[in-house]
C-alpha atoms as an extended CHARMM CRD file, in Angstrom:
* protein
*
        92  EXT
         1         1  UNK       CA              0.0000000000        0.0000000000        0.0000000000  PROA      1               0.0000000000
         2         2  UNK       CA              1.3360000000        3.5640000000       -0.5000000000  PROA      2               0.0000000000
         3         3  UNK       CA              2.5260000000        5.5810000000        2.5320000000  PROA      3               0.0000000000
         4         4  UNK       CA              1.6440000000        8.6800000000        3.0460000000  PROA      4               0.0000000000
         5         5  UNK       CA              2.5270000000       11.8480000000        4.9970000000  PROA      5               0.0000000000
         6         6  UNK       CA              1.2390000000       15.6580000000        5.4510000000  PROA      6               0.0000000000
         7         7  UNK       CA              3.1810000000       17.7880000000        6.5100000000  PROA      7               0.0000000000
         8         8  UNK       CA              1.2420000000       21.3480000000        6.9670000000  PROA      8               0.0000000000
         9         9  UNK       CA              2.9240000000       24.8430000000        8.4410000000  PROA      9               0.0000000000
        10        10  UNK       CA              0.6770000000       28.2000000000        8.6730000000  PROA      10              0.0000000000
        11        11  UNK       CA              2.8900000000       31.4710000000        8.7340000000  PROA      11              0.0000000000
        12        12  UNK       CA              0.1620000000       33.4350000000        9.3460000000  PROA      12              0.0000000000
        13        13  UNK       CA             -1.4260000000       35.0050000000       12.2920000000  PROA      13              0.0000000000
        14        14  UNK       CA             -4.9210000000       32.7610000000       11.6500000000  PROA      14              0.0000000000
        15        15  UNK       CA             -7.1660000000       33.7240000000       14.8370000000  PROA      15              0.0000000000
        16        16  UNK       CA             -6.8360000000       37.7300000000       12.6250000000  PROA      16              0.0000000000
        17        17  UNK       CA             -9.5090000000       35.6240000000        9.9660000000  PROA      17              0.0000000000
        18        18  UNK       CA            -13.1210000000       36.5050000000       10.3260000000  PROA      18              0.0000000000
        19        19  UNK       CA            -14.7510000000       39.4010000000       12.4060000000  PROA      19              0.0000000000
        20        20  UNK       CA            -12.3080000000       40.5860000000       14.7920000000  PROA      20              0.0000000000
        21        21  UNK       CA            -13.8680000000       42.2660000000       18.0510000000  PROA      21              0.0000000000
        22        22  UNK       CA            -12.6940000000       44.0650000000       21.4770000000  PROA      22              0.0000000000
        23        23  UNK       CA             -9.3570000000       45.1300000000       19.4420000000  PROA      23              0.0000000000
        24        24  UNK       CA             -8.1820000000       48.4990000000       19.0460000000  PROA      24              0.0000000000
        25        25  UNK       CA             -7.4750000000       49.4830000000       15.6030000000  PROA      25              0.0000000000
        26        26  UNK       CA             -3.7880000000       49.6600000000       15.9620000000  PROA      26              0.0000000000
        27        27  UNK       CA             -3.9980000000       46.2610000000       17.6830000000  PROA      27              0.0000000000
        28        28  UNK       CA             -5.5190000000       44.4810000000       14.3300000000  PROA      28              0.0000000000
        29        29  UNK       CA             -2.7770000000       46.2330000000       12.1700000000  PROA      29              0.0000000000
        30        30  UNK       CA              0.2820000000       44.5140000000       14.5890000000  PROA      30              0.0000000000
        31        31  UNK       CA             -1.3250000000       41.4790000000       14.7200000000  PROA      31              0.0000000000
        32        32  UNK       CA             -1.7420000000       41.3010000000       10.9430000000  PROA      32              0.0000000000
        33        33  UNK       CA              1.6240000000       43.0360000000       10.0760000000  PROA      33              0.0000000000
        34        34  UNK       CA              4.3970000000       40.7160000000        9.6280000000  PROA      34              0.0000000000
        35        35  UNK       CA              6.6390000000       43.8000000000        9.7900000000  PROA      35              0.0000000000
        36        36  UNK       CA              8.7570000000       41.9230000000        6.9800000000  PROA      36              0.0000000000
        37        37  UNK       CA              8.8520000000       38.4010000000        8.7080000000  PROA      37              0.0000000000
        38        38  UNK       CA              8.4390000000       35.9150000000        6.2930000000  PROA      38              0.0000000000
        39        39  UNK       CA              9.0990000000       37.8510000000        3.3030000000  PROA      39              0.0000000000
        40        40  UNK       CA             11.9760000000       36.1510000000        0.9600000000  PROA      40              0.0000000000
        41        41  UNK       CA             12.7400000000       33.4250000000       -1.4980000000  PROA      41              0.0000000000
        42        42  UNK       CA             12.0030000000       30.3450000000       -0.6090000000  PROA      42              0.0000000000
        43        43  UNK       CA             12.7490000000       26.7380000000       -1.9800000000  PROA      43              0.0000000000
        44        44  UNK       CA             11.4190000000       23.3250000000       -1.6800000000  PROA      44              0.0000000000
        45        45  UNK       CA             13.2830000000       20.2400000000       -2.2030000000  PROA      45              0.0000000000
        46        46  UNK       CA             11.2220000000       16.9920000000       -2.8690000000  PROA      46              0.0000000000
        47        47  UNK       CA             13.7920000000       13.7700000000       -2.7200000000  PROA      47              0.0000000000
        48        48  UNK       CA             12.1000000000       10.1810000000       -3.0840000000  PROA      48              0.0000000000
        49        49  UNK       CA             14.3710000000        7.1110000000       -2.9020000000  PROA      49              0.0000000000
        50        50  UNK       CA             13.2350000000        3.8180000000       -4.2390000000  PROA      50              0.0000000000
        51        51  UNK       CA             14.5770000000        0.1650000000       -4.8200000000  PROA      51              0.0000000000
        52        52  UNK       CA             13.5860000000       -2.0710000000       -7.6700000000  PROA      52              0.0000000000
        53        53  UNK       CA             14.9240000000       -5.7390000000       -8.5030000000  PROA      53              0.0000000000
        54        54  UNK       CA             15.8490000000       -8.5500000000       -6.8880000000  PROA      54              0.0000000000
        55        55  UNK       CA             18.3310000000       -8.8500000000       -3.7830000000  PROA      55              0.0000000000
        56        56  UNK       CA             20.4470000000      -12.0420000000       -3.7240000000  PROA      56              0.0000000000
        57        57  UNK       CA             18.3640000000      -14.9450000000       -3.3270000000  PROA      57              0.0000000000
        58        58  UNK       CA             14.8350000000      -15.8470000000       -3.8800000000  PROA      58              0.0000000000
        59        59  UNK       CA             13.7110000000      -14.3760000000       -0.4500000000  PROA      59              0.0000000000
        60        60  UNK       CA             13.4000000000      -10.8070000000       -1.8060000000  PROA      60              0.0000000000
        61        61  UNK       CA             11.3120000000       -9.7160000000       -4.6730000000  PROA      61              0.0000000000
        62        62  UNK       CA             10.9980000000       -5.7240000000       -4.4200000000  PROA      62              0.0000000000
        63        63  UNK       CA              9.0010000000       -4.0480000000       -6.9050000000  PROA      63              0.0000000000
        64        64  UNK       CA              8.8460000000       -0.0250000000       -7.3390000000  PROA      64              0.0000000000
        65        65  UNK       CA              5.8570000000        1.3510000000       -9.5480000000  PROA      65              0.0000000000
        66        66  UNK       CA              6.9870000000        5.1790000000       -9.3980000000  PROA      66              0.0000000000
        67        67  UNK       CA              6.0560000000        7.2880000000       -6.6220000000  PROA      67              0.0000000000
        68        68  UNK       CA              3.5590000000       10.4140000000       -6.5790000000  PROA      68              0.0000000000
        69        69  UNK       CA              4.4730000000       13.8560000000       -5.0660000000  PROA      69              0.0000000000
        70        70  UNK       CA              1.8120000000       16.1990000000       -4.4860000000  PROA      70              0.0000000000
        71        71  UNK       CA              2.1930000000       19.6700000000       -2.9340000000  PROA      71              0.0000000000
        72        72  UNK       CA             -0.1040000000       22.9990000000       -2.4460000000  PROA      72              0.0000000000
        73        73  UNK       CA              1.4490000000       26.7310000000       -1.9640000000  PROA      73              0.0000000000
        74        74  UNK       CA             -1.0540000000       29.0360000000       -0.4040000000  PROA      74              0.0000000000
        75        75  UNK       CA             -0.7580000000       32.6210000000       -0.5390000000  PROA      75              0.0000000000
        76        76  UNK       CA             -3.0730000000       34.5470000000        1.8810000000  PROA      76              0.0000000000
        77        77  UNK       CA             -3.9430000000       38.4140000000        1.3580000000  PROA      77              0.0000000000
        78        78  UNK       CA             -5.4030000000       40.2530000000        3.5880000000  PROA      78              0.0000000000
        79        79  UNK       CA             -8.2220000000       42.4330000000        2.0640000000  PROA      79              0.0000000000
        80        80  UNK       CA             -9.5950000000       44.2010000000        5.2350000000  PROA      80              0.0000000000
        81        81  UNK       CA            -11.7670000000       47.2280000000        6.5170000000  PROA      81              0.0000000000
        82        82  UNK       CA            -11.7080000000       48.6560000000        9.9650000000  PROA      82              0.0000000000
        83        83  UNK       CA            -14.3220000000       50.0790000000       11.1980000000  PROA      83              0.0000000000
        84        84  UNK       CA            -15.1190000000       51.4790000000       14.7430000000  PROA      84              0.0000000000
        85        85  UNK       CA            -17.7390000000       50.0230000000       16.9470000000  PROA      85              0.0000000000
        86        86  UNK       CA            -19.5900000000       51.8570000000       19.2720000000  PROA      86              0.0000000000
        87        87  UNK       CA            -21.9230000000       50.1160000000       21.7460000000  PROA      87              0.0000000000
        88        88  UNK       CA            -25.1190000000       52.8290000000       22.0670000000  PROA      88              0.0000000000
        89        89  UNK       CA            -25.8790000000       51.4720000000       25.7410000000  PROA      89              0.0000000000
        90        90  UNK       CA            -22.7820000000       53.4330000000       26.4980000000  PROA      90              0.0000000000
        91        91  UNK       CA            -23.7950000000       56.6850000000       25.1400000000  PROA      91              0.0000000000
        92        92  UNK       CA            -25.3230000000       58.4420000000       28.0680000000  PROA      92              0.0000000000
């Protein structure tokens, strides 16, 4: 059977997603600005190893029918609006 593995990392600050309440408005901005961190080249190396044929013997019959890669690159931008929210119960 084939193996298998996932491997997932999130560079991004993801509790910022959605409606954000009870923050100031400079408080969003610094939690959403990376302030450069992250920013760069980056590179990924995929390496698979595999055996085919016969070891000495007749105990050993290994048989390698290629091997599948798969990988996903997600780029998140942040399109946002801040808007002040006033509760009207505290309006005297």
């Amino acid at each position: 059977a084939p193996a298998s593995h996932t491997i997932e990392s999130i560079w991004y600050n993801d509790s910022m997603v959605g409606e954000i309440v009870l923050l100031s408005e400079s408080e969003i901005v610094q939690q959403i600005d990376s302030d450069g961190a992250g920013l760069g080249a980056y590179s990924l190396d995929i390496t698979v190893d595999a055996e085919a044929g016969n070891a000495p013997g007749f105990t050993c019959d290994r048989e390698d029918n290629g091997e599948e890669v798969s990988y996903k690159i997600e780029l998140i931008v942040y399109d946002y609006v801040i808007v002040p929210f006033i509760e009207l119960e505290d309006i005297e």
